[in-house]
Wavefront OBJ file of the C-alpha trace (Angstrom):
o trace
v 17.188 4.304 -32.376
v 17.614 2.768 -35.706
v 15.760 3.070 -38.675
v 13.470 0.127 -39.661
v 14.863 -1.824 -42.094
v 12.290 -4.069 -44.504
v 13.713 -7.539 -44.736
v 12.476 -9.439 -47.783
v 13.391 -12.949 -49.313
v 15.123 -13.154 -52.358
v 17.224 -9.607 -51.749
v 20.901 -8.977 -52.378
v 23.396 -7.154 -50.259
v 26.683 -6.204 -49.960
v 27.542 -6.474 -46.012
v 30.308 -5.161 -43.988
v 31.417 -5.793 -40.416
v 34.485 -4.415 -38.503
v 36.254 -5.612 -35.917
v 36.228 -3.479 -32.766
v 38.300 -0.114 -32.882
v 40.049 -0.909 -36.406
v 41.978 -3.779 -34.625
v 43.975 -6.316 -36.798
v 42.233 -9.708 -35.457
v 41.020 -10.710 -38.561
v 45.087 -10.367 -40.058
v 45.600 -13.046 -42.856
v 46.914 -16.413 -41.215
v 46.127 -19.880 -42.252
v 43.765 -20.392 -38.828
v 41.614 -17.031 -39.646
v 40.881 -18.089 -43.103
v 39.807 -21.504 -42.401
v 38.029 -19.804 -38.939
v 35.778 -17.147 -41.271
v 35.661 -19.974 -44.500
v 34.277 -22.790 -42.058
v 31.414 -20.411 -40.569
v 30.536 -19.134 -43.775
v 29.910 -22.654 -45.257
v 27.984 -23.984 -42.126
v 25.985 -20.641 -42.169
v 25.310 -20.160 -45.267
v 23.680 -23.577 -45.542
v 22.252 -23.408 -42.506
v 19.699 -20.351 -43.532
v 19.826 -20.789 -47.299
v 21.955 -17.941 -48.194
v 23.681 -17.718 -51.705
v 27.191 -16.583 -51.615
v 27.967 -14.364 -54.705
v 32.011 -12.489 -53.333
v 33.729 -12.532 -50.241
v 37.421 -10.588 -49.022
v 38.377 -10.969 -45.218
v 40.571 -7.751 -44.703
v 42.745 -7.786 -41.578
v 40.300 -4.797 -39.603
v 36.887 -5.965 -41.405
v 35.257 -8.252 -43.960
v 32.653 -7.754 -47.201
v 30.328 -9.937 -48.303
v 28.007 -10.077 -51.524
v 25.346 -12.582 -50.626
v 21.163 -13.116 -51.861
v 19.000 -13.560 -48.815
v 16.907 -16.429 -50.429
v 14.779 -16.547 -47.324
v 14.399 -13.619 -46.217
v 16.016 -14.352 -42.830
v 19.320 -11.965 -43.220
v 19.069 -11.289 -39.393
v 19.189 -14.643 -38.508
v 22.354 -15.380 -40.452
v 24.330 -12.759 -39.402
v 24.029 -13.161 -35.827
v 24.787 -17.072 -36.069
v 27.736 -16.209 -38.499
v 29.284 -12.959 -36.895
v 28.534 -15.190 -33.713
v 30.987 -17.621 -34.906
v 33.635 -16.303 -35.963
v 33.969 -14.272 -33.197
v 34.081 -17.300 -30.862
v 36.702 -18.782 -32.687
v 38.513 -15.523 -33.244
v 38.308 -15.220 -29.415
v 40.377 -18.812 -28.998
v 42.902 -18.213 -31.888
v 43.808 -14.981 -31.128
v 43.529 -15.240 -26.968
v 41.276 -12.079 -26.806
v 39.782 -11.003 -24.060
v 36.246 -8.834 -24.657
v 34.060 -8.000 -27.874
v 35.254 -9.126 -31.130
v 33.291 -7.038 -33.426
v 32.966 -3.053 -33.526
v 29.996 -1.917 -31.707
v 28.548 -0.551 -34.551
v 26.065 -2.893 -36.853
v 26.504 -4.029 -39.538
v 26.502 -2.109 -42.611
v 23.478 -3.826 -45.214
v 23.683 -1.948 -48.183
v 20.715 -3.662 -50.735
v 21.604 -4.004 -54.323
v 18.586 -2.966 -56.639
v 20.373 -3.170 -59.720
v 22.394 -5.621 -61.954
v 24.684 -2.125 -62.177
v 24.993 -2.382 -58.038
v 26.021 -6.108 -58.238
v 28.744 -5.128 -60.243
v 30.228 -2.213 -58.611
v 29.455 -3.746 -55.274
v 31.184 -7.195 -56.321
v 34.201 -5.490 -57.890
v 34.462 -2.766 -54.679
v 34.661 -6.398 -52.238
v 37.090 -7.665 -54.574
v 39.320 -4.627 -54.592
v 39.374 -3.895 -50.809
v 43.164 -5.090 -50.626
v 44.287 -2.772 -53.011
v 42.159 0.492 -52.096
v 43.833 -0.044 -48.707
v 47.038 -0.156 -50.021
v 48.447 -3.618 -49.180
v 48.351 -5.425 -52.598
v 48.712 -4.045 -56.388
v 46.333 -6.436 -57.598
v 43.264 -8.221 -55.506
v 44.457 -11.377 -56.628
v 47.695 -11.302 -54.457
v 45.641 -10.746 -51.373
v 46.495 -13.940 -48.680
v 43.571 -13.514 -46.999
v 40.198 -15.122 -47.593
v 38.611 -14.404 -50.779
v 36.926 -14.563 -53.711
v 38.824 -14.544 -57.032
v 36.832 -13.337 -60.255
v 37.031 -16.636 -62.302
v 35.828 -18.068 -59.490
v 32.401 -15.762 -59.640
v 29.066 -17.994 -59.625
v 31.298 -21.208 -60.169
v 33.911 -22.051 -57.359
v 33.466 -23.438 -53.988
v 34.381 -22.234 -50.544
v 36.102 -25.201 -49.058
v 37.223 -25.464 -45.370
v 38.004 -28.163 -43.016
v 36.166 -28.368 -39.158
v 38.997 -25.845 -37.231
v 40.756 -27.443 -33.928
v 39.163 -24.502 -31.996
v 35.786 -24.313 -30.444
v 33.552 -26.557 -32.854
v 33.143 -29.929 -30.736
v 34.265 -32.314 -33.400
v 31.704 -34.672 -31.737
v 28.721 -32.285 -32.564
v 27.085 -33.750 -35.922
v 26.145 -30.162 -36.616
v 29.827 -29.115 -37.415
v 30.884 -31.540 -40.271
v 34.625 -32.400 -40.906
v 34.658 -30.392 -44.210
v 32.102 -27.661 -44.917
v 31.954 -26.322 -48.644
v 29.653 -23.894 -50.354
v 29.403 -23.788 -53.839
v 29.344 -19.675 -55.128
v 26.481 -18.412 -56.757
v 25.344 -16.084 -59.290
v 23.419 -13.209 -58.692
v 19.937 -13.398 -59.028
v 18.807 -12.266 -62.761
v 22.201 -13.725 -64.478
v 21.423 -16.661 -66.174
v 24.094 -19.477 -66.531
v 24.864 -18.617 -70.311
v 25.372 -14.818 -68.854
v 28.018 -16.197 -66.650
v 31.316 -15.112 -68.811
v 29.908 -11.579 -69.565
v 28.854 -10.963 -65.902
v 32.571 -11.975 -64.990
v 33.606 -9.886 -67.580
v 31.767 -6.796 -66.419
v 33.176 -7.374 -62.897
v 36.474 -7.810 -64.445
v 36.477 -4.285 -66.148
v 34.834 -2.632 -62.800
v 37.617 -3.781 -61.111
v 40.453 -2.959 -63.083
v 39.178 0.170 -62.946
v 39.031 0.453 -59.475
v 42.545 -0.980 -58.922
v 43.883 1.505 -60.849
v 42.212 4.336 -59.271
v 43.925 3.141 -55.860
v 47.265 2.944 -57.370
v 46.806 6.204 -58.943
v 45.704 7.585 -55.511
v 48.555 5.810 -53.562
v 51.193 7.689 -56.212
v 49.658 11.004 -55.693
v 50.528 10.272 -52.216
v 53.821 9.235 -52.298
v 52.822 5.992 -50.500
v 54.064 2.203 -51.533
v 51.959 -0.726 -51.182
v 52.274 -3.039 -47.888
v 52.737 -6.258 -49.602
v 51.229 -9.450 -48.703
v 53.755 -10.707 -46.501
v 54.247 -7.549 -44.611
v 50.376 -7.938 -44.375
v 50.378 -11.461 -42.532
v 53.245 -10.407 -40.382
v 51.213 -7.537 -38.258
v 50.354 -8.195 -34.892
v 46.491 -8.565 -34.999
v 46.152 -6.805 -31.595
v 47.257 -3.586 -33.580
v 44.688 -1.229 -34.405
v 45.004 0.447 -38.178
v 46.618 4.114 -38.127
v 44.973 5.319 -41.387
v 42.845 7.986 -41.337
v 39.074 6.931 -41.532
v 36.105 9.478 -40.981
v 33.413 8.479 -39.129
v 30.531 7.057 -41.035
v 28.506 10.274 -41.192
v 25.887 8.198 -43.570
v 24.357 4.878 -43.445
v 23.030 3.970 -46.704
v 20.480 0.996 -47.105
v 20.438 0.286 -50.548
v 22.787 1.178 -53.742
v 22.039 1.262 -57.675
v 24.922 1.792 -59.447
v 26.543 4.921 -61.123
v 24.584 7.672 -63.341
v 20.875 5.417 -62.290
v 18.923 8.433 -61.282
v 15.713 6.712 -61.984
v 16.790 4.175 -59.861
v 18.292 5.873 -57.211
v 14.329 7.843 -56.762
v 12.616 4.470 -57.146
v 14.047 2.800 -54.141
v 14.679 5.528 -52.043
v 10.930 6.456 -52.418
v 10.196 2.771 -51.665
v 12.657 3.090 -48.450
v 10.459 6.503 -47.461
v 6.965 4.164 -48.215
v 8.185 1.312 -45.709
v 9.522 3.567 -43.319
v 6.205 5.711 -42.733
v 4.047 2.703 -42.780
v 6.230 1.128 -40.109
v 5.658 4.748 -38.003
v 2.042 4.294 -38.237
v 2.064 0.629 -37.476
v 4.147 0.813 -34.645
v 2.112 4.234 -33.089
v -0.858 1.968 -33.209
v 0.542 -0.924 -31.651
v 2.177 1.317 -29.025
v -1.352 2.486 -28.299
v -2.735 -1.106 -27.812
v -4.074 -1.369 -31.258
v -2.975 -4.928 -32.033
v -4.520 -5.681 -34.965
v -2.062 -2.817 -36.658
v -0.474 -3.972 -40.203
v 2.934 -3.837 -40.512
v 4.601 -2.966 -44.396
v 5.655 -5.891 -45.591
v 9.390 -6.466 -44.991
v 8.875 -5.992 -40.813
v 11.306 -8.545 -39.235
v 11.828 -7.880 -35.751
v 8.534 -6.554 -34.833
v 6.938 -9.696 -36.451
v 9.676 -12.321 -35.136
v 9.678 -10.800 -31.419
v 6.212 -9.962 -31.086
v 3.996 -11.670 -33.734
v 2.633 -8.556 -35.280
v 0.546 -8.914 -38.584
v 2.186 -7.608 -41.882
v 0.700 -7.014 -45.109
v 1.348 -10.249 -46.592
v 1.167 -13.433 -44.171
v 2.884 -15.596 -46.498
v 6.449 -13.579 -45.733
v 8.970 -16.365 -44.085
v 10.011 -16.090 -40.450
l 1 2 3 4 5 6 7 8 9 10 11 12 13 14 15 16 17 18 19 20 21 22 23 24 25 26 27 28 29 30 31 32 33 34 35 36 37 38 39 40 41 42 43 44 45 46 47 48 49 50 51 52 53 54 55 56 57 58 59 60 61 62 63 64 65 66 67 68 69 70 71 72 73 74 75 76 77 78 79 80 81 82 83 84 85 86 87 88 89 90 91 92 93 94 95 96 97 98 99 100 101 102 103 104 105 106 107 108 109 110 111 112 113 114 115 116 117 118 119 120 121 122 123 124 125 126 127 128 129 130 131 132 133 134 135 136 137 138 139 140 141 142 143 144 145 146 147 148 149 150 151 152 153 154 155 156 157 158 159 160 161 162 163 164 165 166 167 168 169 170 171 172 173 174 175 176 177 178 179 180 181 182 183 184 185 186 187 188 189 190 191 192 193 194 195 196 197 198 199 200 201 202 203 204 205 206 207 208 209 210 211 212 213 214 215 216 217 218 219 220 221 222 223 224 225 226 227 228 229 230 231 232 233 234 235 236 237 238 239 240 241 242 243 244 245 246 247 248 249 250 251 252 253 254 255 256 257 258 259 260 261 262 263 264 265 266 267 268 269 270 271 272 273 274 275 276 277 278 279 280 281 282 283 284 285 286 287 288 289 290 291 292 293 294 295 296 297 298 299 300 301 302 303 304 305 306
């Protein structure tokens, strides 16, 4: 069983999902940009979730996005939801789309986190070898200079959304955000600091690929794989799940929210041993999603969004 996780308007995460068993379905074409582009405009809107960095890699996909609401759960199953439906009709796949693993929420507690986390989306091509620089990526994505000011842009795709629904527009868009805490005259230097974070991290990767004697893919090569191939490169199994993220050298930090993680999780223990033993007037720690949504369980503060 899973830990509890406290869900809580106005958080920000970086999220990752893979496809199942490392397969290529999510390979940079034309149809799987617009697919994943499309669904993230009509979701996104839909549930009132800001959009901060996004890079669709051919086995997975990141996101960077501020749960205004406080309904993250909600978004992700409608979004994963469809693009895997359409993914299904493009690439004539039989059986799950997504790996049946969840999805990995990592929380952002500090403006240090944003950065690292925004720059680490950004420079997924290049860590994995296919690109030299995360700007020559072909797939979908989210360019620094575009960070809190450009717009995701995608027309209505000719697979599974019934053009005569009104809830699937021709054109979806979705303007990009900034994190919360940067203020509009902030803009340039947070761009900046991503800019730096990710140089860095480019040239790590290249660095790494030399010591390895390995050359980088190339975009082209990239778009050319089958997408029913699964990816060859050795990846350990994700030993550690971790919930939230602070940045580099935070120790402070790092003890303040993982004590706050301990604090929700024990009060969740208790609530739910009470409940369990027909105590329903038990209070749930604030942040309790499913517990509240599937069973209507009270939490600390009323006022919390379903």
């Amino acid at each position: 069983m899973s830990q509890p996780r406290s869900i809580v308007p106005g958080a920000t995460y970086l999220l990752t999902r893979r496809a199942l068993r490392r397969h290529m379905l999510l390979r940079p074409d034309a149809a799987i940009s617009q697919l994943v582009l499309y669904s993230l405009a009509v979701s996104a809107r839909r549930f009132g979730v800001q959009v901060h960095a996004l890079c669709v890699m051919s086995t997975h996909l990141h996101l960077v996005i501020t749960d205004v609401d406080g309904v993250l759960p909600r978004f992700l199953q409608f979004f994963h939801r469809l693009v895997a439906l359409g993914t299904k009709v493009l690439r004539a796949w039989e059986g799950p789309v997504w790996d049946h693993e969840p999805t990995s929420v990592v929380r952002l507690m500090t403006p240090a986190a944003v950065v690292e986390k925004v720059a680490y989306t950004l420079a997924n091509p290049v860590v994995a070898g296919l690109v030299s620089r995360a700007c020559d990526w072909s797939g979908a994505k989210v360019l620094v200079d575009e960070l809190g000011c450009g717009v995701l842009r995608a027309m209505r795709p000719d697979v599974y959304f019934d053009p005569t629904n009104p809830r699937w527009p021709d054109e979806a868009t979705l303007a990009l955000t900034l994190p919360p805490g940067i203020a509009q005259e902030d803009a340039d230097r947070f761009r900046e600091e991503v800019a730096v974070e990710l140089e860095g991290q480019e040239e790590q990767a290249r660095m790494a690929m030399q010591r390895q004697g390995s050359g980088v893919l190339g975009p082209v090569r990239a778009g050319e794989v089958s997408p029913y191939r699964r990816a060859t490169s050795f990846e350990p199994a994700r030993e550690r799940n971790p919930t939230f993220a602070v940045g580099r050298q935070q120790p402070e930090a790092w003890q303040l929210a993982a004590d706050a993680v301990r604090a929700f999780r024990a009060a969740y223990r208790d609530a739910l041993a009470s409940w369990r033993a027909g105590v329903r007037s038990a209070v749930f720690p604030v942040g309790t999603w499913c517990m509240r949504v599937l069973h209507g369980v009270r939490v600390e503060e009323s006022a919390v969004l379903a």
